[in-house]
mmCIF file of the N, C-alpha and C atoms, coordinates in Angstrom:
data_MODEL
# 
_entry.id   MODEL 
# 
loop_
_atom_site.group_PDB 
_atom_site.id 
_atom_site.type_symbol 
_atom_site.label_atom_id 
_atom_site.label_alt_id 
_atom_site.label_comp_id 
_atom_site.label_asym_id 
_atom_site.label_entity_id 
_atom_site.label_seq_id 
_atom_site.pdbx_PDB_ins_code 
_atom_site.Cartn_x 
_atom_site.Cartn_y 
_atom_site.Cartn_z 
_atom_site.occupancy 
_atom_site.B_iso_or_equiv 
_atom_site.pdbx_formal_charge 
_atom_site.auth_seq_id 
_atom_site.auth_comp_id 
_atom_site.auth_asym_id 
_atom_site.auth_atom_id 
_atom_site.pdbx_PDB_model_num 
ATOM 1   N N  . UNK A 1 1  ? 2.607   22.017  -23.708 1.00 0.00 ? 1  UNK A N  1 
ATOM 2   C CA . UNK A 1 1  ? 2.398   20.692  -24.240 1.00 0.00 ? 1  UNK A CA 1 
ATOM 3   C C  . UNK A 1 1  ? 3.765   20.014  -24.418 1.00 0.00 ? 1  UNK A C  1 
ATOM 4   N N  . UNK A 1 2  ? 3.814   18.903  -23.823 1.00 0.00 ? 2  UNK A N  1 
ATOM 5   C CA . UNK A 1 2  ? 4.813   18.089  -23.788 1.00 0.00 ? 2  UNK A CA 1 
ATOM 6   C C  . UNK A 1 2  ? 4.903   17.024  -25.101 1.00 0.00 ? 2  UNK A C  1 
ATOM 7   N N  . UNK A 1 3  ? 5.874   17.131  -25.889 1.00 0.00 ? 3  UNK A N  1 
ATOM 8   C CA . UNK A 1 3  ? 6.089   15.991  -27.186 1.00 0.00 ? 3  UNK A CA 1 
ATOM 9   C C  . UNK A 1 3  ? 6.364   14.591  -26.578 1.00 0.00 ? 3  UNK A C  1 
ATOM 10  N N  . UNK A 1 4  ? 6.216   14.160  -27.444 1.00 0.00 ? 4  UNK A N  1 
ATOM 11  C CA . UNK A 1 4  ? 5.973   12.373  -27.145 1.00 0.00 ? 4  UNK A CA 1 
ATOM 12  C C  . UNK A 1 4  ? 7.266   11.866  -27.337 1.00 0.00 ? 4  UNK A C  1 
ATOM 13  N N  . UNK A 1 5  ? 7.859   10.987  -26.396 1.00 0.00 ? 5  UNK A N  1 
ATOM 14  C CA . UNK A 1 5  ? 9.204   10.398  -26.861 1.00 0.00 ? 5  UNK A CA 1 
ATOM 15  C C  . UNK A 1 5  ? 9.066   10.352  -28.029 1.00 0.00 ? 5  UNK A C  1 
ATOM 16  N N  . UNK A 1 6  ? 8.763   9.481   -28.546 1.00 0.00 ? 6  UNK A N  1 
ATOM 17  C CA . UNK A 1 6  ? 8.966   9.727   -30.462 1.00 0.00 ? 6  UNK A CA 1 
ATOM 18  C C  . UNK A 1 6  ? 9.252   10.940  -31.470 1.00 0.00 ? 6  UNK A C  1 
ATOM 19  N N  . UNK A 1 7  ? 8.617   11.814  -30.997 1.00 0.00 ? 7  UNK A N  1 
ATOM 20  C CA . UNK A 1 7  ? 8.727   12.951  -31.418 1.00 0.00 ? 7  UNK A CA 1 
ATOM 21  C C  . UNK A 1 7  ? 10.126  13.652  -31.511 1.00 0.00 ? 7  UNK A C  1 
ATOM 22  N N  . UNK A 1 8  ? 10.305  13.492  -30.029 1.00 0.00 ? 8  UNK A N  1 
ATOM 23  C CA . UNK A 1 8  ? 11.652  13.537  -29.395 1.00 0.00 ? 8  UNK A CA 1 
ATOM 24  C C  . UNK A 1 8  ? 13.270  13.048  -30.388 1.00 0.00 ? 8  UNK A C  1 
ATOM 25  N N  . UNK A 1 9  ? 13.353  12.076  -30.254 1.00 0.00 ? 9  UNK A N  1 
ATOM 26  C CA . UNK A 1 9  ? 14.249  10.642  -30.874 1.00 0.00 ? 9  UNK A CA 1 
ATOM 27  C C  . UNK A 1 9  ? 13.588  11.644  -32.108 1.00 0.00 ? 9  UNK A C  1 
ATOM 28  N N  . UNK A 1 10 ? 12.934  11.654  -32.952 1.00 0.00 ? 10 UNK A N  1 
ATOM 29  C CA . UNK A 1 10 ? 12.866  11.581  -34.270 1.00 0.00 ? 10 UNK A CA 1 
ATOM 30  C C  . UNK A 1 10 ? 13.768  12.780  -34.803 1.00 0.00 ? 10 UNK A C  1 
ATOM 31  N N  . UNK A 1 11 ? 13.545  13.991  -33.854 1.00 0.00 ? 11 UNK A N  1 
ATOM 32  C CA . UNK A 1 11 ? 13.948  15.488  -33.970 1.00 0.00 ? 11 UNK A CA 1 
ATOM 33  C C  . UNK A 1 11 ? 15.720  14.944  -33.262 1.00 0.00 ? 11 UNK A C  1 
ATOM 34  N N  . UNK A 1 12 ? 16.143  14.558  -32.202 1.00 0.00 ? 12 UNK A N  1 
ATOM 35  C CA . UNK A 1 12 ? 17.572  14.660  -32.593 1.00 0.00 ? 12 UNK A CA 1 
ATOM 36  C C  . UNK A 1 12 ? 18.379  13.342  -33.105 1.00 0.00 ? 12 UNK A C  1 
ATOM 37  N N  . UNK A 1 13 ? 17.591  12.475  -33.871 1.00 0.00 ? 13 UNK A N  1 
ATOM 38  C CA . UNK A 1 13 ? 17.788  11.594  -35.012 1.00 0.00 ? 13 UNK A CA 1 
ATOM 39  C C  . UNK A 1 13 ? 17.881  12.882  -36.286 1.00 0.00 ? 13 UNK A C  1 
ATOM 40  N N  . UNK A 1 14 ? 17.217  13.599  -36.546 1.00 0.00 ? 14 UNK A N  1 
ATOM 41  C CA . UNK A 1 14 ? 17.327  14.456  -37.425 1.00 0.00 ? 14 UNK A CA 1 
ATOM 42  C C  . UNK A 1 14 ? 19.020  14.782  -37.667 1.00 0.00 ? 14 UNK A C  1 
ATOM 43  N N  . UNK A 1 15 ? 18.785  15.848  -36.025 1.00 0.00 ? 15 UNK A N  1 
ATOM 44  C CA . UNK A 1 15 ? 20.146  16.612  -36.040 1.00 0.00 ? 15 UNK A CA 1 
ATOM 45  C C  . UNK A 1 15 ? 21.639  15.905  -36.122 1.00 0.00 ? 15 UNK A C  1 
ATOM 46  N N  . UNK A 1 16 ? 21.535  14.609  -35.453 1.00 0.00 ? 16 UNK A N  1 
ATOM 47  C CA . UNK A 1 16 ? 23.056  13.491  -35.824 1.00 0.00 ? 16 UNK A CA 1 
ATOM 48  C C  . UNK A 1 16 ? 22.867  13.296  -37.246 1.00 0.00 ? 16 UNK A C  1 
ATOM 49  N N  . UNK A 1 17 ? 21.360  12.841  -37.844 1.00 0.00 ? 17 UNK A N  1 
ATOM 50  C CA . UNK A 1 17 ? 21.554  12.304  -39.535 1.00 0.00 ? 17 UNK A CA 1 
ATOM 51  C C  . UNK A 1 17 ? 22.218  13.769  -40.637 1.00 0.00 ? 17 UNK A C  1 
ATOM 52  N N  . UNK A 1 18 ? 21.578  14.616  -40.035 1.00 0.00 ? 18 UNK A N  1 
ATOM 53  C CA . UNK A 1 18 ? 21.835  15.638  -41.557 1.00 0.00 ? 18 UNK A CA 1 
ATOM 54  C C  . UNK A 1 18 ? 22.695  16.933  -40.971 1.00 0.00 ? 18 UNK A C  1 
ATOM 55  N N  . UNK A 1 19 ? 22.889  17.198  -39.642 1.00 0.00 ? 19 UNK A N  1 
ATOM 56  C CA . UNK A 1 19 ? 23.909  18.346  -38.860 1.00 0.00 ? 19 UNK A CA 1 
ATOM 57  C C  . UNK A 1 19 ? 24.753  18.406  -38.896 1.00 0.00 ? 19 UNK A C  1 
ATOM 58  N N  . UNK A 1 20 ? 25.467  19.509  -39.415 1.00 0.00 ? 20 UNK A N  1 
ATOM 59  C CA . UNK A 1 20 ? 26.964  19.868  -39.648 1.00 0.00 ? 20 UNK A CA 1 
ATOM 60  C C  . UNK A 1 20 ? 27.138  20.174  -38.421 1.00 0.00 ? 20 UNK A C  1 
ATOM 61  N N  . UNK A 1 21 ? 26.944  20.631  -37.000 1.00 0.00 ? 21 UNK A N  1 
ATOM 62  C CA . UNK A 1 21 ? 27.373  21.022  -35.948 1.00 0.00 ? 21 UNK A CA 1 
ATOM 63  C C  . UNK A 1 21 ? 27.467  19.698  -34.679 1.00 0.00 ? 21 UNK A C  1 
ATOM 64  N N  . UNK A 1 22 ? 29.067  19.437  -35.239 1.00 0.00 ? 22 UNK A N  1 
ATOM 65  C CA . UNK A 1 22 ? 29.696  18.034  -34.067 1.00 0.00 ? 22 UNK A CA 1 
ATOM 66  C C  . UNK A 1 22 ? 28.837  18.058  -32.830 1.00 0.00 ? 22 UNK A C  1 
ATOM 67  N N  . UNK A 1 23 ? 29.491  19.781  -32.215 1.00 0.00 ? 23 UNK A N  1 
ATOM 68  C CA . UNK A 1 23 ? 28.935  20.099  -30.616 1.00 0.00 ? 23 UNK A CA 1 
ATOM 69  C C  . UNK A 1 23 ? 26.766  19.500  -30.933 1.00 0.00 ? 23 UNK A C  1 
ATOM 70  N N  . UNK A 1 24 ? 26.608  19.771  -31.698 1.00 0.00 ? 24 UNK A N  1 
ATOM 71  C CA . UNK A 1 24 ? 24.900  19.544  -31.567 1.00 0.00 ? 24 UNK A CA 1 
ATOM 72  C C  . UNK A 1 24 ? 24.440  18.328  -31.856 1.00 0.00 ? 24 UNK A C  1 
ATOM 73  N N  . UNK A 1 25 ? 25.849  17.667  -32.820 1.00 0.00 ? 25 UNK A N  1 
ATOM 74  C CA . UNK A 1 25 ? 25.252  16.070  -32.972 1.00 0.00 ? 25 UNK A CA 1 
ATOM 75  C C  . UNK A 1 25 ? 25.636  15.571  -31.568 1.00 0.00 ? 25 UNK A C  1 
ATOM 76  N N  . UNK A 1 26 ? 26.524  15.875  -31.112 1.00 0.00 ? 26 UNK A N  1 
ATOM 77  C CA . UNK A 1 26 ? 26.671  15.465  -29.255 1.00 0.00 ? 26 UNK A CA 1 
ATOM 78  C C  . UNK A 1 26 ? 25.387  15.607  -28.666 1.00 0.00 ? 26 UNK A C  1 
ATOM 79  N N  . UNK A 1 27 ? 25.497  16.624  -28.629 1.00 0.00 ? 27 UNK A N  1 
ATOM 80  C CA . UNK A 1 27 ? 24.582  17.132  -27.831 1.00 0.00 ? 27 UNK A CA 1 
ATOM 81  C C  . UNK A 1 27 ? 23.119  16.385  -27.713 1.00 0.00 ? 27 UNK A C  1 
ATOM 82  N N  . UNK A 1 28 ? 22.870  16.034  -29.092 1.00 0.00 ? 28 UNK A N  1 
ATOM 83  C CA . UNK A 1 28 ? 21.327  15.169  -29.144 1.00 0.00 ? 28 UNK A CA 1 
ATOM 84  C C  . UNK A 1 28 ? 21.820  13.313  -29.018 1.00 0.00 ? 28 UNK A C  1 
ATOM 85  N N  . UNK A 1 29 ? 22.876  13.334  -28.792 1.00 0.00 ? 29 UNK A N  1 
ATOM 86  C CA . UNK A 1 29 ? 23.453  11.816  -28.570 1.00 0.00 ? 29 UNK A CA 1 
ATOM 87  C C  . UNK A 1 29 ? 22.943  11.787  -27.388 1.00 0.00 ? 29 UNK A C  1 
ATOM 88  N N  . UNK A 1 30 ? 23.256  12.570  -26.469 1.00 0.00 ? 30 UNK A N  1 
ATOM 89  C CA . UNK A 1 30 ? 23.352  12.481  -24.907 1.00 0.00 ? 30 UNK A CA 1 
ATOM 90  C C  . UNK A 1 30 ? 22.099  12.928  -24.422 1.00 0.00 ? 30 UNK A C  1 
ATOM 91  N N  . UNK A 1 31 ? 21.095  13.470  -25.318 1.00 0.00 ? 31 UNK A N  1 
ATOM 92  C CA . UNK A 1 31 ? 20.050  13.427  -25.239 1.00 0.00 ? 31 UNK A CA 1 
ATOM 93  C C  . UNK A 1 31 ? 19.021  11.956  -24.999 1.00 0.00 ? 31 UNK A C  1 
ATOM 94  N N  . UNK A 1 32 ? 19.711  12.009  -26.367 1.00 0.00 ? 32 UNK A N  1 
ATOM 95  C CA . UNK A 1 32 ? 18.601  10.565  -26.562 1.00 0.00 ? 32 UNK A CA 1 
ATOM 96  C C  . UNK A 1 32 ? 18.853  9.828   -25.413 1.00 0.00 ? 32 UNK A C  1 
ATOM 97  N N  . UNK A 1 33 ? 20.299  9.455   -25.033 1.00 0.00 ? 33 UNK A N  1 
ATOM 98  C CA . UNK A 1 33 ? 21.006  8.732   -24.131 1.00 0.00 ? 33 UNK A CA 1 
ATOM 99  C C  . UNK A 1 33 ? 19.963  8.661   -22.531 1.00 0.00 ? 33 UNK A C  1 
ATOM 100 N N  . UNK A 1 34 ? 20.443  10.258  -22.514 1.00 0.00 ? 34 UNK A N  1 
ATOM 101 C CA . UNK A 1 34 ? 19.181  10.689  -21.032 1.00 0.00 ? 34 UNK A CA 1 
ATOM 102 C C  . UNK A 1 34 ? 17.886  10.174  -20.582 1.00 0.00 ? 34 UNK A C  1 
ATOM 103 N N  . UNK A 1 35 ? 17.457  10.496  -21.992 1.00 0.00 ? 35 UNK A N  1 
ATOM 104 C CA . UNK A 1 35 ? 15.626  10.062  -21.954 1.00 0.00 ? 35 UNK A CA 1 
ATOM 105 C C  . UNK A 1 35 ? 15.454  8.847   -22.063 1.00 0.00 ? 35 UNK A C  1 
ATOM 106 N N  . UNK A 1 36 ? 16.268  7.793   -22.754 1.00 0.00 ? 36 UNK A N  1 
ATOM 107 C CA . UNK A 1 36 ? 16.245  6.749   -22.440 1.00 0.00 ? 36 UNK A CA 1 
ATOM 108 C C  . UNK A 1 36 ? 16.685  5.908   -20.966 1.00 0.00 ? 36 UNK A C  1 
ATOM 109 N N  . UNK A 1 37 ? 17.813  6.519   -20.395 1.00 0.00 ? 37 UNK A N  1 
ATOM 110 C CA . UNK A 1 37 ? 17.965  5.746   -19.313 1.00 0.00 ? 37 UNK A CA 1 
ATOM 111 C C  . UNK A 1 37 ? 16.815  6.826   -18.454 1.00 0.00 ? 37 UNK A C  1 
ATOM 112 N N  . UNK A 1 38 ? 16.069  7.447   -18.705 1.00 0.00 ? 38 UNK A N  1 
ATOM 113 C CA . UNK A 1 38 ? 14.869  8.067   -17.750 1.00 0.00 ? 38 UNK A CA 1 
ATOM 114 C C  . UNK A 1 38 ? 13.666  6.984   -18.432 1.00 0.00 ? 38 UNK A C  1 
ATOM 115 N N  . UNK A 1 39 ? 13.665  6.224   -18.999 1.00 0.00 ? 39 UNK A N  1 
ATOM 116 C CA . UNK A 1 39 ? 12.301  5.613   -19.564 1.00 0.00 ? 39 UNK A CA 1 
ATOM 117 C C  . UNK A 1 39 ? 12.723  4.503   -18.798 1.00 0.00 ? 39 UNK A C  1 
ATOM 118 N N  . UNK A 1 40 ? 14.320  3.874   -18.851 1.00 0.00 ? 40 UNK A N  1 
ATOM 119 C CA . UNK A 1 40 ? 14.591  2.282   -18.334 1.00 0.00 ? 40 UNK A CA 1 
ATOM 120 C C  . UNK A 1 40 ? 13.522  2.611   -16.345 1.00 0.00 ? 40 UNK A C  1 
ATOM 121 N N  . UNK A 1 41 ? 14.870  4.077   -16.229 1.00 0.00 ? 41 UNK A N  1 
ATOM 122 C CA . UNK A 1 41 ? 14.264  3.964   -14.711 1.00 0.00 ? 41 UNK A CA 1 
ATOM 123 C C  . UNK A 1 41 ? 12.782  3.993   -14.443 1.00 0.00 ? 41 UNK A C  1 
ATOM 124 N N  . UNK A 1 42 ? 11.996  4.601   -15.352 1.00 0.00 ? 42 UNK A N  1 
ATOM 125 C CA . UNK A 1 42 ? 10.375  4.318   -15.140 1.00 0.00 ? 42 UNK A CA 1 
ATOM 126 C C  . UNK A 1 42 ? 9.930   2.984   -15.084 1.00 0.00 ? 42 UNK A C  1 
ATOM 127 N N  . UNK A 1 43 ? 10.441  2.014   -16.359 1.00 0.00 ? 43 UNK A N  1 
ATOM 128 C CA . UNK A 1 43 ? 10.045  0.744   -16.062 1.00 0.00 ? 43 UNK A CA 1 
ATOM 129 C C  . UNK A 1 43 ? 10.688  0.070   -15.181 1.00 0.00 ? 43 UNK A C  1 
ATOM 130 N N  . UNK A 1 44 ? 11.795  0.386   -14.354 1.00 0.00 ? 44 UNK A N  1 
ATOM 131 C CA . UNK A 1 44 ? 12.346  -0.480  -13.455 1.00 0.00 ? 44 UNK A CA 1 
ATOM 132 C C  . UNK A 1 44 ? 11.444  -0.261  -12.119 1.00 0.00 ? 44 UNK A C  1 
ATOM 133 N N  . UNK A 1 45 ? 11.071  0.940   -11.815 1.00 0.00 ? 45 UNK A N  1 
ATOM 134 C CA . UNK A 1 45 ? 9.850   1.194   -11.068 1.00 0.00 ? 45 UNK A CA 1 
ATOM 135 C C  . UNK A 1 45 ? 8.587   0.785   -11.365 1.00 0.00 ? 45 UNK A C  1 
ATOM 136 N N  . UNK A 1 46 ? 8.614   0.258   -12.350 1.00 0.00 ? 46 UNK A N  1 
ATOM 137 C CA . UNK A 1 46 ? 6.974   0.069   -12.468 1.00 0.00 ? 46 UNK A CA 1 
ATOM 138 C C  . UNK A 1 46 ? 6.806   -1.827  -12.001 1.00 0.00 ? 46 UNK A C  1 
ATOM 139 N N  . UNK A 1 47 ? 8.463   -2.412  -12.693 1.00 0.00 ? 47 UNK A N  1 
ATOM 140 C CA . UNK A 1 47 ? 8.309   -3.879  -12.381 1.00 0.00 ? 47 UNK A CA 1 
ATOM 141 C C  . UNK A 1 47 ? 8.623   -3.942  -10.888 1.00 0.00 ? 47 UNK A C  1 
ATOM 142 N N  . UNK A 1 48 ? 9.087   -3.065  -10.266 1.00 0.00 ? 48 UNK A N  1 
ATOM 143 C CA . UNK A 1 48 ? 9.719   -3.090  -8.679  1.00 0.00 ? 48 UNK A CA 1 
ATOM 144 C C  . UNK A 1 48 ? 8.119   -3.133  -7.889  1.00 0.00 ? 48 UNK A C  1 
ATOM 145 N N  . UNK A 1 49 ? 7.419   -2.051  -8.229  1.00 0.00 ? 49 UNK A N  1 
ATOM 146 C CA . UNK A 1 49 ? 5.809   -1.632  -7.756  1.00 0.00 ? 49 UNK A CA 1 
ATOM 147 C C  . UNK A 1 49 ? 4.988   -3.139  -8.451  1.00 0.00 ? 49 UNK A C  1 
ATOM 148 N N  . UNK A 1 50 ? 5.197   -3.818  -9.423  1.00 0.00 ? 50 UNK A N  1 
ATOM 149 C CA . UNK A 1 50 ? 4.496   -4.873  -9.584  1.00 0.00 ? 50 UNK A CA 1 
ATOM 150 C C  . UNK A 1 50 ? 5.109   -6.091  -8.918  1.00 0.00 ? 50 UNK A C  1 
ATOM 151 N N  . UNK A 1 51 ? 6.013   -6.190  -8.850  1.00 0.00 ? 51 UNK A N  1 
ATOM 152 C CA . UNK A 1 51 ? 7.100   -7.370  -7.821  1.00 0.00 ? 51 UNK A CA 1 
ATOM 153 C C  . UNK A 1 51 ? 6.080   -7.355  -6.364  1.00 0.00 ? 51 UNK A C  1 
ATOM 154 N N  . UNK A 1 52 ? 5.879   -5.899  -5.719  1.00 0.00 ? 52 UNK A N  1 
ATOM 155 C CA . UNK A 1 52 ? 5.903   -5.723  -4.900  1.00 0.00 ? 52 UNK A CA 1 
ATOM 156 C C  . UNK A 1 52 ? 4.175   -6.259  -4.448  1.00 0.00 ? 52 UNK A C  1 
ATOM 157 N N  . UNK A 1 53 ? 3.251   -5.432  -5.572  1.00 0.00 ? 53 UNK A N  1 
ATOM 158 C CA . UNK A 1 53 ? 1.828   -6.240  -5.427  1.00 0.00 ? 53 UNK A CA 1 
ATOM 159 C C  . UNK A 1 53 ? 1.938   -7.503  -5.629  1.00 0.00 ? 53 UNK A C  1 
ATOM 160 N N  . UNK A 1 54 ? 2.703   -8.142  -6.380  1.00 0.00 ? 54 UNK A N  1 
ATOM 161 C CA . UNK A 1 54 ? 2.445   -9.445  -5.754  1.00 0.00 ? 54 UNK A CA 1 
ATOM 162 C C  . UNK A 1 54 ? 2.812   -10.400 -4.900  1.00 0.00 ? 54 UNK A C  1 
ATOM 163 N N  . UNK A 1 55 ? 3.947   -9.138  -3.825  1.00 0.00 ? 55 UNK A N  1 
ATOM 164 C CA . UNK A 1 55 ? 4.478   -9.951  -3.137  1.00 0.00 ? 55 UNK A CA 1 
ATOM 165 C C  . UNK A 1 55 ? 3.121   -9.570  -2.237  1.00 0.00 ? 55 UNK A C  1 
ATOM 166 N N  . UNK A 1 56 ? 2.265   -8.792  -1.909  1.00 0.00 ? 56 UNK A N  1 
ATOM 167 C CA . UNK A 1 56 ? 1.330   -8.071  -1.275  1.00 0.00 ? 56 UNK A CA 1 
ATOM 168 C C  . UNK A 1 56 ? 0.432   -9.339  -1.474  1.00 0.00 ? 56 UNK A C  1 
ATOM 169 N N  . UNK A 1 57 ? 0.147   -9.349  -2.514  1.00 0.00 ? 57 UNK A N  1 
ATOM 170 C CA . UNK A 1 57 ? -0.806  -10.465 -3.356  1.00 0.00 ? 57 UNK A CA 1 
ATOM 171 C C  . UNK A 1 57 ? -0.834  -12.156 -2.192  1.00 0.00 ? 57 UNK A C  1 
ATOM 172 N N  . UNK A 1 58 ? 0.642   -12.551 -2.540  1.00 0.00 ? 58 UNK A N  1 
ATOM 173 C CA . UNK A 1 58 ? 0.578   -13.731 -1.890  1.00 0.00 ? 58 UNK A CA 1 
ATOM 174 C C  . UNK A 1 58 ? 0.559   -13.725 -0.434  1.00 0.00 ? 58 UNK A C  1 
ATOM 175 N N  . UNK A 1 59 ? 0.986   -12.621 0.398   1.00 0.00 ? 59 UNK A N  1 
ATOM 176 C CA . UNK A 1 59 ? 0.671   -12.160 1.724   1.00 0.00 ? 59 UNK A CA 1 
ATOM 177 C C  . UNK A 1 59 ? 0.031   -12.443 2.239   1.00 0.00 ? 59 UNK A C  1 
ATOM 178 N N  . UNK A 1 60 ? -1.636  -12.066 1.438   1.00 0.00 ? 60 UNK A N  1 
ATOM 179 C CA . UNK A 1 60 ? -2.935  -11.311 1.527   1.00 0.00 ? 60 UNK A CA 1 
ATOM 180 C C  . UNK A 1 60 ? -3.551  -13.046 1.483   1.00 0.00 ? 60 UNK A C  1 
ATOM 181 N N  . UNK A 1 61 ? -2.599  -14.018 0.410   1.00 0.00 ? 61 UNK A N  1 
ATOM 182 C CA . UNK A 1 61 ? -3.535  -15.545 0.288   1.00 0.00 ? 61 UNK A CA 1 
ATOM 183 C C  . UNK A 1 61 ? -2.991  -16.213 1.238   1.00 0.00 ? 61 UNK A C  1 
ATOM 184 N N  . UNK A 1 62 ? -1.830  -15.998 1.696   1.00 0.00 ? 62 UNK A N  1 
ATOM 185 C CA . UNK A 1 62 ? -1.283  -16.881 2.926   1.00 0.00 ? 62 UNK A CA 1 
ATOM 186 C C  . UNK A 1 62 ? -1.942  -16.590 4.126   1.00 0.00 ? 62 UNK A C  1 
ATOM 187 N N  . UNK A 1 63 ? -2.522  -15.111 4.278   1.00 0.00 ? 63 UNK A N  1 
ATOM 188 C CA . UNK A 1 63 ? -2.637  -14.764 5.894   1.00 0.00 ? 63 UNK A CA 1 
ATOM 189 C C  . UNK A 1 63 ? -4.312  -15.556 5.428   1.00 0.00 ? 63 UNK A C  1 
ATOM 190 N N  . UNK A 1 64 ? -5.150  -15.152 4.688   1.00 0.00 ? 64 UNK A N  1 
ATOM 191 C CA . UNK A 1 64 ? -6.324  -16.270 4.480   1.00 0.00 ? 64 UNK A CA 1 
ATOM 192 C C  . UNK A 1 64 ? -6.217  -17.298 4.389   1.00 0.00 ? 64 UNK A C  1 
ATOM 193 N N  . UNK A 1 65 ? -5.785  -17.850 3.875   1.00 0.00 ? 65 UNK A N  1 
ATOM 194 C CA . UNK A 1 65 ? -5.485  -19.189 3.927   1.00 0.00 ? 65 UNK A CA 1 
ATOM 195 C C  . UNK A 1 65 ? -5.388  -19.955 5.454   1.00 0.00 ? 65 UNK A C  1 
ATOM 196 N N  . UNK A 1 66 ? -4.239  -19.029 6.192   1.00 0.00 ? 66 UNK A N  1 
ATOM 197 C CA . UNK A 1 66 ? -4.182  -19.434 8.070   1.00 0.00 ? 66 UNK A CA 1 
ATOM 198 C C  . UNK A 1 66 ? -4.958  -19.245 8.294   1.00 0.00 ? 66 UNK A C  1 
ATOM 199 N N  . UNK A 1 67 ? -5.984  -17.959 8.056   1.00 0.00 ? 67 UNK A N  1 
ATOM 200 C CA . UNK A 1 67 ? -7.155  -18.160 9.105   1.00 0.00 ? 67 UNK A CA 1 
ATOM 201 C C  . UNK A 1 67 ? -8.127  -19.114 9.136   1.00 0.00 ? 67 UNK A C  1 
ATOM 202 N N  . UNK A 1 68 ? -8.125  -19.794 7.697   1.00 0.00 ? 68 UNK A N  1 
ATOM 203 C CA . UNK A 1 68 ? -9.670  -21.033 7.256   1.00 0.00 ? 68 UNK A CA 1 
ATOM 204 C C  . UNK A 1 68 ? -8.937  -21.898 7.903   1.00 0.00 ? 68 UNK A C  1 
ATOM 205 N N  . UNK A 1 69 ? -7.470  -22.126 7.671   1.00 0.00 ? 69 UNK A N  1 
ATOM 206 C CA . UNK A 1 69 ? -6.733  -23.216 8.949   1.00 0.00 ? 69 UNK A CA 1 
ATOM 207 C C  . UNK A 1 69 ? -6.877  -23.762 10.127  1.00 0.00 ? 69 UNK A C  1 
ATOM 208 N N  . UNK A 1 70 ? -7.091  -22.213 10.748  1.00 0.00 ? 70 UNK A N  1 
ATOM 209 C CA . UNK A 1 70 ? -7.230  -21.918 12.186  1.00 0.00 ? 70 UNK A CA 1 
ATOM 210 C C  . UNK A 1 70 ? -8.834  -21.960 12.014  1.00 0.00 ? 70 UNK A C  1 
ATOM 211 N N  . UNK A 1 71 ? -9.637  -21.853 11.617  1.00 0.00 ? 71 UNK A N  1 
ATOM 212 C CA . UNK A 1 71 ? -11.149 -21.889 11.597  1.00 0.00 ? 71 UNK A CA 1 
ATOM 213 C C  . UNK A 1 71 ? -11.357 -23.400 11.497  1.00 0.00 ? 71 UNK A C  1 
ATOM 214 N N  . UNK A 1 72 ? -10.909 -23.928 10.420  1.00 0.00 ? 72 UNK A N  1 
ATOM 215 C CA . UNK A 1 72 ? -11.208 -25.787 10.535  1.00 0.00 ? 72 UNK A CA 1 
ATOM 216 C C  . UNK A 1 72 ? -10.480 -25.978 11.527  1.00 0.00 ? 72 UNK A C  1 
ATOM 217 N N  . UNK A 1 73 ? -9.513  -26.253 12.274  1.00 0.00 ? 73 UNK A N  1 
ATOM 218 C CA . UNK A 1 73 ? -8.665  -26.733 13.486  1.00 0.00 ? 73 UNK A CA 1 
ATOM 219 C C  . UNK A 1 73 ? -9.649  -26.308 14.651  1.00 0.00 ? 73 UNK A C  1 
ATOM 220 N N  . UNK A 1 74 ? -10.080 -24.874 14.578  1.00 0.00 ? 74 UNK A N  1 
ATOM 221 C CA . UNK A 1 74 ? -11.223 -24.827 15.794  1.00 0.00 ? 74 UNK A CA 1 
ATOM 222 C C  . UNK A 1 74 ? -12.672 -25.437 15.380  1.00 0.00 ? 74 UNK A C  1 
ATOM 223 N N  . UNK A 1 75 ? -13.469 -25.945 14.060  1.00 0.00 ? 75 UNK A N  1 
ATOM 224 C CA . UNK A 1 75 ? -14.260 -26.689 14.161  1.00 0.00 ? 75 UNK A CA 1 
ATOM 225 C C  . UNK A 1 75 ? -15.457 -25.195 14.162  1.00 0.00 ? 75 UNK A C  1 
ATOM 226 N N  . UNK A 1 76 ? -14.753 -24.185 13.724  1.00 0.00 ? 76 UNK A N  1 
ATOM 227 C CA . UNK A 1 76 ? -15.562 -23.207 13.439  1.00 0.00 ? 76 UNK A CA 1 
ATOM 228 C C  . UNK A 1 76 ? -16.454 -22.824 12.110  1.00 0.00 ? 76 UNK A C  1 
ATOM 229 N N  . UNK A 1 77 ? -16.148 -23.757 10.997  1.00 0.00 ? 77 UNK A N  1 
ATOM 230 C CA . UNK A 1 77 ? -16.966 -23.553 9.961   1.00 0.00 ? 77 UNK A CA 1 
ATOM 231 C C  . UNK A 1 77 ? -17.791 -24.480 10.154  1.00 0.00 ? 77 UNK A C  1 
ATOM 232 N N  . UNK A 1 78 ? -18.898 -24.097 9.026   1.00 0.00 ? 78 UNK A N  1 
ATOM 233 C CA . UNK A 1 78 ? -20.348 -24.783 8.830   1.00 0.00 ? 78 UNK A CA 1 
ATOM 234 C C  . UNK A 1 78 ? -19.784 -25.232 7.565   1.00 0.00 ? 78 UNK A C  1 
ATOM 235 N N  . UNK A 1 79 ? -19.142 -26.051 6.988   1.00 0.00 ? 79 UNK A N  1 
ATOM 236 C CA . UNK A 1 79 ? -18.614 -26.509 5.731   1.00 0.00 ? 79 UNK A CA 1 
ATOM 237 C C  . UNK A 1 79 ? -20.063 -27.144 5.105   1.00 0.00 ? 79 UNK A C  1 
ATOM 238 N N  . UNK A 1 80 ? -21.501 -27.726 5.645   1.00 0.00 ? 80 UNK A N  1 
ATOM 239 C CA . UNK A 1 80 ? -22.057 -28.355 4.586   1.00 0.00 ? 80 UNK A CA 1 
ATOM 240 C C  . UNK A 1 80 ? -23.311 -27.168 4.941   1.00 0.00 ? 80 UNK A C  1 
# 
C-alpha cells in the first residue's frame, strides 16, 4: 500500500520540524523537493494530453465542417 502525498509531506515535515539529524532533515528536504517536481511533471502531462485533445477536438470540427462545405457546394444535401 502506497501513502498518499499528504501523508508523505506530513512525515518529512515531521523530521525537518522536530529532528536533530541535519543529514535526515536534508534528506526529507530533497524528498519533498522530488515528489513534488514528480507531481509538477504529472500535471505538465496531463495539460500537454489535454492541449492535445483539443487540438484533436478542433481537427475533428474543421475536417466536418469541409465536408458539409463540400456537400452544399455539390448541392448534395436535402437541407429542407
Amino acid at each position: 500500500m502506497t501513502p498518499s502525498w499528504e501523508a508523505v509531506v506530513r512525515i518529512h515535515l515531521m523530521c525537518i520540524e522536530h529532528g536533530d539529524n541535519e543529514a535526515a532533515k536534508q534528506g526529507a528536504r530533497k524528498e519533498i523537493i522530488r515528489l513534488a517536481r514528480m507531481i509538477d511533471a504529472q500535471n505538465e502531462d496531463a495539460q500537454n494530453e489535454d492541449a492535445q485533445n483539443e487540438e484533436d477536438d478542433d481537427n475533428a470540427r474543421w475536417r466536418a465542417e469541409r465536408c458539409y462545405q463540400r456537400a452544399v457546394e455539390r448541392d448534395e444535401l436535402d437541407l429542407y
